[in-house]
C-alpha positions as CSV (number, residue, x, y, z in Angstrom):
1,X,-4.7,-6.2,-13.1
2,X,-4.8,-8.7,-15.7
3,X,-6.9,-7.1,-18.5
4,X,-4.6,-3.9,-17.3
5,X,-1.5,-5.8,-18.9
6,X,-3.2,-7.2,-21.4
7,X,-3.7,-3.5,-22.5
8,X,-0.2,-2.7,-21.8
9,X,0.9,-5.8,-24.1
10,X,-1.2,-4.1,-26.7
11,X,0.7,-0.9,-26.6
12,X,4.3,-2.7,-27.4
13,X,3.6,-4.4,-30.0
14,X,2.0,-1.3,-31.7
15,X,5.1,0.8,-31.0
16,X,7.9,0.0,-29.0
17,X,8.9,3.7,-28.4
18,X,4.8,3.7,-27.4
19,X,4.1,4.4,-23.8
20,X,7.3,6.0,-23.3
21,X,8.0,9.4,-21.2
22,X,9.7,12.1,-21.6
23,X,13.4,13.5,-20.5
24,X,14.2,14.3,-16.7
25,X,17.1,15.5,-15.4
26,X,20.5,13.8,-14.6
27,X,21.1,12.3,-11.1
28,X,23.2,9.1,-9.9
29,X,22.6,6.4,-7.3
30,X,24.8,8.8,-4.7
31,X,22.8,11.5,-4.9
32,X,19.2,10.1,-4.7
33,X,20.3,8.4,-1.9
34,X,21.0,11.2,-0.1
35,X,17.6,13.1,-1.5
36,X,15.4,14.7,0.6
37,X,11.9,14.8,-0.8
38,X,9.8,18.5,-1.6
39,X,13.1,19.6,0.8
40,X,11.9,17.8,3.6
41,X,15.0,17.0,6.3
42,X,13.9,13.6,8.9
43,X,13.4,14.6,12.3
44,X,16.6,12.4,14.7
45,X,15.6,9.0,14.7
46,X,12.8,9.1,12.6
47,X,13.5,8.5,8.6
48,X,11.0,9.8,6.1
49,X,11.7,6.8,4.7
50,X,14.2,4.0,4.1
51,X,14.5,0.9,1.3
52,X,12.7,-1.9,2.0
53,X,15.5,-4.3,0.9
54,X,17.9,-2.2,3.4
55,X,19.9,-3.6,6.3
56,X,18.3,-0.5,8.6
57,X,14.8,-1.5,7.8
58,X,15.4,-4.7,9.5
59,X,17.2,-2.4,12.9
60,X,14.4,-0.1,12.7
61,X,11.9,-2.8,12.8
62,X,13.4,-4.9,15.8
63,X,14.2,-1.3,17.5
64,X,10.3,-0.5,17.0
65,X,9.4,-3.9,18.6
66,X,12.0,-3.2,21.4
67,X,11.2,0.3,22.8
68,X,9.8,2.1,20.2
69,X,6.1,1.6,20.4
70,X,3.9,1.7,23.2
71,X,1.0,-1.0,23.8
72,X,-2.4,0.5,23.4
73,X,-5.2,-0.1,26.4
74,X,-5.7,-3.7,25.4
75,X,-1.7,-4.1,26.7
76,X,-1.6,-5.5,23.2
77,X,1.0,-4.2,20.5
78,X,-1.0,-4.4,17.6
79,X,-0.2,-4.5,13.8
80,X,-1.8,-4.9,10.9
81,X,-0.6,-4.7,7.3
82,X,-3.0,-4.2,4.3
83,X,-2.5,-5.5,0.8
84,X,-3.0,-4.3,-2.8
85,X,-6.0,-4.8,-4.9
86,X,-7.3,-2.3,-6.5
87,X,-11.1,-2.1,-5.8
88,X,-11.4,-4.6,-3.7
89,X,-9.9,-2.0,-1.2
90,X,-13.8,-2.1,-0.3
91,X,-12.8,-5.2,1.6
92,X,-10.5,-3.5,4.1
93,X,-13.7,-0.8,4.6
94,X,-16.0,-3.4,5.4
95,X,-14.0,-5.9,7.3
96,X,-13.5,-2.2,9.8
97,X,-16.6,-1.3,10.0
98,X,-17.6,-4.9,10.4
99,X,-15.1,-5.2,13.4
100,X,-16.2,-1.6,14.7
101,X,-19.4,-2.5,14.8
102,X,-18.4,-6.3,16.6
103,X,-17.0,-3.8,19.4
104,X,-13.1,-5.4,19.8
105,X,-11.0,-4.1,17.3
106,X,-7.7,-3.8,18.2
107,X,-6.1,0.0,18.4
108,X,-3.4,-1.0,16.1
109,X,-0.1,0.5,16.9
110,X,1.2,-0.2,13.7
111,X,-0.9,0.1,10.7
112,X,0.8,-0.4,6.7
113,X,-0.5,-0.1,3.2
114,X,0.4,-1.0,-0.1
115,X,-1.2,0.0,-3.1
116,X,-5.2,0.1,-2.2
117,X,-4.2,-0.3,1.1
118,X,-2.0,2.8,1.3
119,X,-4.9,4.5,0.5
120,X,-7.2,2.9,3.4
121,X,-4.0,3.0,5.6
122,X,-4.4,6.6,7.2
123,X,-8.0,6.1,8.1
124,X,-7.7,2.6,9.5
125,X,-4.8,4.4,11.4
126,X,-6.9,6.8,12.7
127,X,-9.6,4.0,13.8
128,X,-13.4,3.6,14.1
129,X,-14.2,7.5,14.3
130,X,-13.0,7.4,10.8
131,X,-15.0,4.3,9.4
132,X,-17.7,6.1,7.3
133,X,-15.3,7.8,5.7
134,X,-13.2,5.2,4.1
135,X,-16.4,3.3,3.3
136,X,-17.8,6.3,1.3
137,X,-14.4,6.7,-0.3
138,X,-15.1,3.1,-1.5
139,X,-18.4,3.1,-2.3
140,X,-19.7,6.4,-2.3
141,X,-19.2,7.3,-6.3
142,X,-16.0,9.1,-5.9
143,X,-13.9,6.2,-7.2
144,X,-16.4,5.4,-9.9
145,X,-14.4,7.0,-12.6
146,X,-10.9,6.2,-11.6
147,X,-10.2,4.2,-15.0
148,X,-10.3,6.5,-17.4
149,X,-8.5,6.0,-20.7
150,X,-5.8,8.5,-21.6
151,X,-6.9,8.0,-25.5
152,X,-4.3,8.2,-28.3
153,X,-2.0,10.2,-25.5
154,X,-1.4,6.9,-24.1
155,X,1.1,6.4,-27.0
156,X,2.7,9.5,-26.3
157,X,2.6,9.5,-22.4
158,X,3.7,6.6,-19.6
159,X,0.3,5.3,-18.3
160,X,-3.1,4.3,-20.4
161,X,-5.3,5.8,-18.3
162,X,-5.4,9.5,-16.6
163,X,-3.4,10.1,-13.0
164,X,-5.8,13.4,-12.3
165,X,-8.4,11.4,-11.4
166,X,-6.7,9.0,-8.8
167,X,-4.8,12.3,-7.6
168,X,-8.7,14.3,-7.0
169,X,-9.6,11.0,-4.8
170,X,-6.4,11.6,-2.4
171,X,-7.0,15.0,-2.1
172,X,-10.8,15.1,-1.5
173,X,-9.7,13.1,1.5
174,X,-6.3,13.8,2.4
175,X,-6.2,17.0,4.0
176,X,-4.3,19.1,6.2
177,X,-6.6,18.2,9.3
178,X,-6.1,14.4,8.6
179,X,-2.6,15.4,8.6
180,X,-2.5,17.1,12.1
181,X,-4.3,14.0,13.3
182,X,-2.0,11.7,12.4
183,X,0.5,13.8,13.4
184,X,-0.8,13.8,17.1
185,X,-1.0,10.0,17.2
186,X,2.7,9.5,16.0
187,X,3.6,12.1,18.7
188,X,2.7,8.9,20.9
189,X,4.9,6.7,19.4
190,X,2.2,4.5,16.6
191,X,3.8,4.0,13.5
192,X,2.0,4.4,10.0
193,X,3.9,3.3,6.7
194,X,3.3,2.5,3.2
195,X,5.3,1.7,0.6
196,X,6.1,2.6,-3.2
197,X,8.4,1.1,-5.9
198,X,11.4,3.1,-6.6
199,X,12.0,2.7,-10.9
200,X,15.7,4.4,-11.0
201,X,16.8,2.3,-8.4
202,X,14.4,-0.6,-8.7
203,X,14.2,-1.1,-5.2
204,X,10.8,-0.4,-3.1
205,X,10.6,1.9,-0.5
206,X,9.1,2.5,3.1
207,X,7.4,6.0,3.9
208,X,6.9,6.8,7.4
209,X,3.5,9.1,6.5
210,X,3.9,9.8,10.3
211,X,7.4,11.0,10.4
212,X,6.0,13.1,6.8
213,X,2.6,14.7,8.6
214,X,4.6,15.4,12.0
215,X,6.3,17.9,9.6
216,X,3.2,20.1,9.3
217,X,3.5,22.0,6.2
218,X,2.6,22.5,2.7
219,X,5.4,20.6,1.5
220,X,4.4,17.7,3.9
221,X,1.2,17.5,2.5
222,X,2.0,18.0,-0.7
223,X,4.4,14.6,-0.2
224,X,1.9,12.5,1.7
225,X,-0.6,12.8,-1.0
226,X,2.5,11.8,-3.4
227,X,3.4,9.2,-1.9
228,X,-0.4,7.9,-1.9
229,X,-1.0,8.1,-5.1
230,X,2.2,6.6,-6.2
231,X,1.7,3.6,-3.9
232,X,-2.1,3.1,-6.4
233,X,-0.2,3.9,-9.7
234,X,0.4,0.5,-11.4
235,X,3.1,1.1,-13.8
236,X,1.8,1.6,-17.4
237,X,-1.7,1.4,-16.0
238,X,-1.3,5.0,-14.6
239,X,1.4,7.5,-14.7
240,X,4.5,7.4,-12.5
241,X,4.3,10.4,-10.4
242,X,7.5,12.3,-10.1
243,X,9.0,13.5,-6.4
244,X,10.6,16.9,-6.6
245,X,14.0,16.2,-4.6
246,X,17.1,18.0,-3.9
247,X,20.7,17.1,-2.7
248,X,23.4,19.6,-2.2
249,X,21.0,21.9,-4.6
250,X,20.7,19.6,-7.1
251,X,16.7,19.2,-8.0
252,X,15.7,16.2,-9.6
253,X,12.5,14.2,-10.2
254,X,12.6,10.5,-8.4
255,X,9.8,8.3,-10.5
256,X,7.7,6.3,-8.0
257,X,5.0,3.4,-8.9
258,X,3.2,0.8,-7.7
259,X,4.0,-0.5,-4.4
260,X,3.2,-3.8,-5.2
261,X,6.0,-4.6,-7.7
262,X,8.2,-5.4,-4.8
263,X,6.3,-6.3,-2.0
264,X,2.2,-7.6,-1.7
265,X,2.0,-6.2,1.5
266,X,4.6,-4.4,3.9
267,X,4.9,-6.3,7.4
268,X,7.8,-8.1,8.7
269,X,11.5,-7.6,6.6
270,X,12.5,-10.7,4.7
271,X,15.7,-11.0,6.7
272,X,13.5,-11.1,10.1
273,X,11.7,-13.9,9.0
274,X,13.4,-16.8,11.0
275,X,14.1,-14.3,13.5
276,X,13.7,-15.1,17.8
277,X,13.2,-12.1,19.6
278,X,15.5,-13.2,22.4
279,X,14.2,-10.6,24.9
280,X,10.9,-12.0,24.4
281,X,9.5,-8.1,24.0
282,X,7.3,-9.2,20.9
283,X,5.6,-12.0,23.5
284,X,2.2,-9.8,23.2
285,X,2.6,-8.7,19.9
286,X,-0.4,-9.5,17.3
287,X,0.0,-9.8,14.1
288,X,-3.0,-9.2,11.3
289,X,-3.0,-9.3,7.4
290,X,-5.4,-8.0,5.3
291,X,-5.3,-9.6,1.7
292,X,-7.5,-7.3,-0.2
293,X,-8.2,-10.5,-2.9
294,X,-8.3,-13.9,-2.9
295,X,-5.6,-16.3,-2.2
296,X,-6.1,-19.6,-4.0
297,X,-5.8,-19.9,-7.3
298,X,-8.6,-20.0,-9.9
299,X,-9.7,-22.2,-12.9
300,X,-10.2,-20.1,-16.1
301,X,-8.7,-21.0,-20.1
302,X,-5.9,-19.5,-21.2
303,X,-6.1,-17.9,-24.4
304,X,-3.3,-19.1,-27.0
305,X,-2.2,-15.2,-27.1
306,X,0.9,-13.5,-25.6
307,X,-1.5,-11.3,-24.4
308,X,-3.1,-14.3,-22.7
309,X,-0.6,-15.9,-21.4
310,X,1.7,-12.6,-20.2
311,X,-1.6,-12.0,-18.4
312,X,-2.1,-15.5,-16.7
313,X,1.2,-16.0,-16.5
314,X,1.7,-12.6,-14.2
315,X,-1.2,-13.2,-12.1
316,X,0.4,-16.6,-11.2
317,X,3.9,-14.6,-10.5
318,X,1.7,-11.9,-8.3
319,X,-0.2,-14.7,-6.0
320,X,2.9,-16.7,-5.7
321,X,4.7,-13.6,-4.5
322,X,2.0,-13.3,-1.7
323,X,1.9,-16.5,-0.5
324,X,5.3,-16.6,0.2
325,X,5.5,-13.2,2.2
326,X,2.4,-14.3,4.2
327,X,4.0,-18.1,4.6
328,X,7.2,-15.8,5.8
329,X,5.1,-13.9,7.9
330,X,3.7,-16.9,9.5
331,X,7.0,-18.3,10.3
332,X,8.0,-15.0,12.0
333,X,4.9,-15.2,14.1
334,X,5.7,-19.2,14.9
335,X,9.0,-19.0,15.7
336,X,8.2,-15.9,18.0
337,X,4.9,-17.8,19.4
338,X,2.6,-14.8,18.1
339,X,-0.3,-14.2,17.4
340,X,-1.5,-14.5,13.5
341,X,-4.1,-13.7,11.5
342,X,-4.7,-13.3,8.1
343,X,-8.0,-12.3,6.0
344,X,-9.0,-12.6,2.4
345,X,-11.7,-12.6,-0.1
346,X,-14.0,-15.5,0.0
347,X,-12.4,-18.2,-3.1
348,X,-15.8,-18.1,-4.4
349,X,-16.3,-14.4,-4.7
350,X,-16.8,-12.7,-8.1
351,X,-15.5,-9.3,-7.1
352,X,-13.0,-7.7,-9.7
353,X,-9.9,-5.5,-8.8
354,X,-10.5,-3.5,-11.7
355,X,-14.9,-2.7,-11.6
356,X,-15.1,0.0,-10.1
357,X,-18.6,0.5,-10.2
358,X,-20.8,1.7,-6.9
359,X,-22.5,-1.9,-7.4
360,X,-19.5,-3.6,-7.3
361,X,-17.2,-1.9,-4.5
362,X,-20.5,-2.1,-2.5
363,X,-20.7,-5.6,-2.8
364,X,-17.4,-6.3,-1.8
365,X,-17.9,-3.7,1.1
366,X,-20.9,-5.8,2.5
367,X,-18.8,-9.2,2.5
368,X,-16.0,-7.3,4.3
369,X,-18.5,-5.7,7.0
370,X,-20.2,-9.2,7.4
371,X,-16.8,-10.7,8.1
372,X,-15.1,-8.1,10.4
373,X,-18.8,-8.4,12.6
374,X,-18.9,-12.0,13.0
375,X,-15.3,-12.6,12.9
376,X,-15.5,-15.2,10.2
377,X,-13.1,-13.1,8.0
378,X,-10.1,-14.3,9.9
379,X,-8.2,-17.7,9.4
């Protein structure tokens, strides 16, 4: 992300009208709030979505824990949450397969992605029958050319590089089968969410891709793919993508980014986080987090540059952000006596959210694999 922004930094002070989109139609606070995207009306008890800095995240959250989700075979309630990162999404695919392969992997109830891991999230979801698919998503070629520059229409347009590729990925995988599937396991009460940033309200937002897929329709599938790819668009890096939505028969567009910008990973609500379950429901609850990077921080020069030190200086803010939602995380998990596990990139990998490359992504995949099959991934 850091050359990314150094790009972005580049643009501005060429032009500060640079980089800048175009008019979209009128709307207020009111009536986004009461929008319902492509048309699409939330089934009782089940919101497409909700803000993740909303008081009724938190309710929906305990009321999940309470009665809302069953406990798989292992009598286990299962949830995992996977982080941004940008290639090193290869991580999540290996550390499954790894686990597959290890033969006690959990059937997560609850599964959540941000970012890379919105992307992963849906086959995860789905579970081990669904493994070689994610890893050739990662590492079979398709993603090879996912960076590619928009040119001199970068002045002109919101993103440096091109959305249609990121969008072809989603779609060469995301499909109305995969819908149907998911569907049929939210029918049984797991719960699949990812989040996006929200630009016009500048909050970030929880999807309910279950709730979305259960809908069965063009529309639906039209909106789960949006929501993907927004979740994977960093803001100036790629495009915003723009949700058609309606309210009262007003149509406007809502601009989503980068999941990300508000939260590294989507898990337990901030206002949970000193939380005791008093009916002691959660007791066989486990808790997993997949950091699709590393977590400590790393020695390198700072150039005397703004570019340089916007860069270093964000990638500090970024990491910081994490470790205190997984510190939060933690305490949830302590003061509820829960299980807890978190995994991560090795500090001494080399592996680069932005190379893309088969090389690269495969590399990554192999130290993921190695990690989920011998378990030493987990700390």
């Amino acid at each position: 992300m850091r050359r990314i922004l150094l790009a972005l930094t580049g643009c501005l002070a060429l032009t500060l009208g640079g980089c800048a989109s175009g008019a979209r139609s009128a709307f207020d606070a009111q009536d986004r709030d009461g929008a319902r995207p492509m048309g699409l009306v939330a089934a009782a008890g089940h919101p497409i979505r909700v803000y993740l800095d909303a008081e009724d995240r938190a309710a929906i959250f305990q009321q999940a824990f309470r009665d809302g989700v069953p406990t798989g075979p292992d009598a286990h309630l299962d949830f995992i949450a996977l982080s941004g990162g940008g290639s090193n999404g290869a991580f999540t695919a290996g550390l499954m397969k790894g686990w597959s392969d290890r033969g006690d992997r959990p059937d997560f109830e609850v599964v959540t992605g941000v970012s890379t891991g919105a992307l992963a999230a849906p086959f995860v979801f789905l579970g081990p029958a669904y493994d070689d698919e994610l890893a050739e998503a990662y590492t079979g070629g398709a993603a090879a050319g996912l960076l590619q520059p928009q040119g001199l229409g970068a002045f002109f347009g919101s993103g440096i590089y091109k959305s249609e590729p990121l969008r072809a990925l989603v779609e060469r995988y995301v499909d109305a089968d995969l819908l149907r599937a998911i569907a049929i396991e939210s029918a049984k009460g797991r719960v699949l969410l990812v989040a996006t940033t929200d630009l016009d309200s500048q909050r970030g937002v929880s999807w309910d891709l279950g709730a979305i897929a259960s809908q069965g329709t063009p529309e639906a599938l039209a909106l789960f793919r949006s929501v993907l790819v927004a979740s994977a668009s960093i803001p100036g890096a790629f495009p915003p993508v723009l949700i058609q939505s309606d309210n009262g028969g007003l149509r406007f567009e809502e601009m989503h980014v980068d999941g990300g910008v508000t939260t590294p990973f989507l898990a337990v609500p901030e206002t949970l986080w000193s939380f005791r379950e008093p009916s002691g429901t959660l007791r066989n609850a486990r808790f997993y987090v997949l950091i699709n990077g590393r977590t400590n921080p790393s020695f390198a020069i700072t150039r005397d540059s703004p570019q340089g030190v916007l860069g270093r200086s964000v990638d500090i803010l970024l990491r910081a952000s994490l470790l205190t939602t997984l510190a939060g995380n933690r305490a949830f998990a302590d003061t509820n006596a829960l299980f807890f596990r978190y995994a991560a990139l090795p500090d001494d990998s080399e592996a680069s959210a932005l190379d893309f490359s088969v090389e690269s992504m495969t590399a990554v995949y192999q130290v993921g694999r190695q990690g989920g099959r011998d378990g030493t991934a987990w700390r």
